[in-house]
N, C-alpha and C positions, 0 to 999 in steps of 0.2 A: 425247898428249891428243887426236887429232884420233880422230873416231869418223866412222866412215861406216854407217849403216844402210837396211838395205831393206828397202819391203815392198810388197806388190799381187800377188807370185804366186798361182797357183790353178792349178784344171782346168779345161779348156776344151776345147771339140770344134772339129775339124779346120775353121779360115775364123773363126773366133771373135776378138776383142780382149781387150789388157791391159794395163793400166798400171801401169810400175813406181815406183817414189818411190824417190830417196834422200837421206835427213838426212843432212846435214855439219855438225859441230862441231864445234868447236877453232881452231886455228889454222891456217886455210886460205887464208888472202888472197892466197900465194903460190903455189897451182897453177898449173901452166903446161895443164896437161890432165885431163878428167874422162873417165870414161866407162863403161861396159859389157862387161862380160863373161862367156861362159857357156861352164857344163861339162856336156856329157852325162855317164850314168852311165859309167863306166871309159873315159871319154876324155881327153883334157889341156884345161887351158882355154885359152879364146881369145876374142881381142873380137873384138867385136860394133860398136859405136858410138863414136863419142868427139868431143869437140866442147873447142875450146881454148879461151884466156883472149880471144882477138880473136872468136870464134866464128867459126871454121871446123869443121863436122864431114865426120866421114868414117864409112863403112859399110861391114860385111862387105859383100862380092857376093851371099850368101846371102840379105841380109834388104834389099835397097835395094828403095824400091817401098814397103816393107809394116811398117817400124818408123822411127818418128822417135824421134830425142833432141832432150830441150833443158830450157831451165835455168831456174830462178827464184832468181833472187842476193840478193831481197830478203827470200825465205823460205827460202834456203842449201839449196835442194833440185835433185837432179838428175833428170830422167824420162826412162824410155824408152817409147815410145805405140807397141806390138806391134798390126798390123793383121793380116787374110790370115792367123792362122798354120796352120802347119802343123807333125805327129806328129813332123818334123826339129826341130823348135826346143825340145824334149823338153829343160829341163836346169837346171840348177841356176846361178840368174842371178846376179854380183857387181857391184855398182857396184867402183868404181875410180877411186884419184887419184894425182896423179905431178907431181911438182915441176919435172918437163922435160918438151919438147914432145910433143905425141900422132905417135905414127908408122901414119898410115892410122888404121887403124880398130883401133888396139892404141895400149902405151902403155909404157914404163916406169914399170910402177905401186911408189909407196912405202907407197899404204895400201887395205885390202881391206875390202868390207863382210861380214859371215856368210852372206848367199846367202840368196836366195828362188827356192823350187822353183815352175817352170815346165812343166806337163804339160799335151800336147796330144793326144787322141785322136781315134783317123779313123774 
């Protein structure tokens, strides 16, 4: 029953902003960890962001500086605020949740949102 949805991707040119949203629904009260993740085309995925139930977040190396996460628990949504980007960050974004704690800026995820495309051209 728990849904995770995303949405805010788009096109953007190279140094441009975005922000992403994600809805939670269900029975979430118990994540230990939320966060972000992204797949380029024919790559594996991998996080990006994550921020825990104490709020501590953490950051790929790639995007520290230039994307924040963080939370609205009153409107059960997750955001990622993409700054600076850059033609690398080209990729197909998932929010993410996980009943155990966040490891760095990854996570034991139990549940996946459908992905919102993320294209950046230079």
């Amino acid at each position: 029953q728990v849904k995770l949805e995303e949405s805010g991707g788009g096109s953007v040119q190279s140094g441009g902003s975005l922000r992403l949203s994600c809805q939670v629904s269900g029975n979430t009260y118990s994540f230990g960890c939320m966060g972000w993740f992204h797949q380029p085309p024919g790559k594996e995925r991998e996080g990006v962001a994550t921020i825990d139930v104490d709020g501590r977040i953490s950051y790929a190396d790639s995007v520290k500086g230039r994307f924040t996460i963080s939370q609205d628990t009153a409107k059960n949504t997750l955001y990622l605020q993409m700054n600076s980007l850059k033609p690398e960050d080209t990729a197909m974004y998932y929010c993410a949740a996980a009943y155990d704690y966040c490891s760095g800026p990854s996570a034991p995820v139990d549940y996946w949102g459908q992905g919102t495309q993320v294209t950046v051209s230079s």
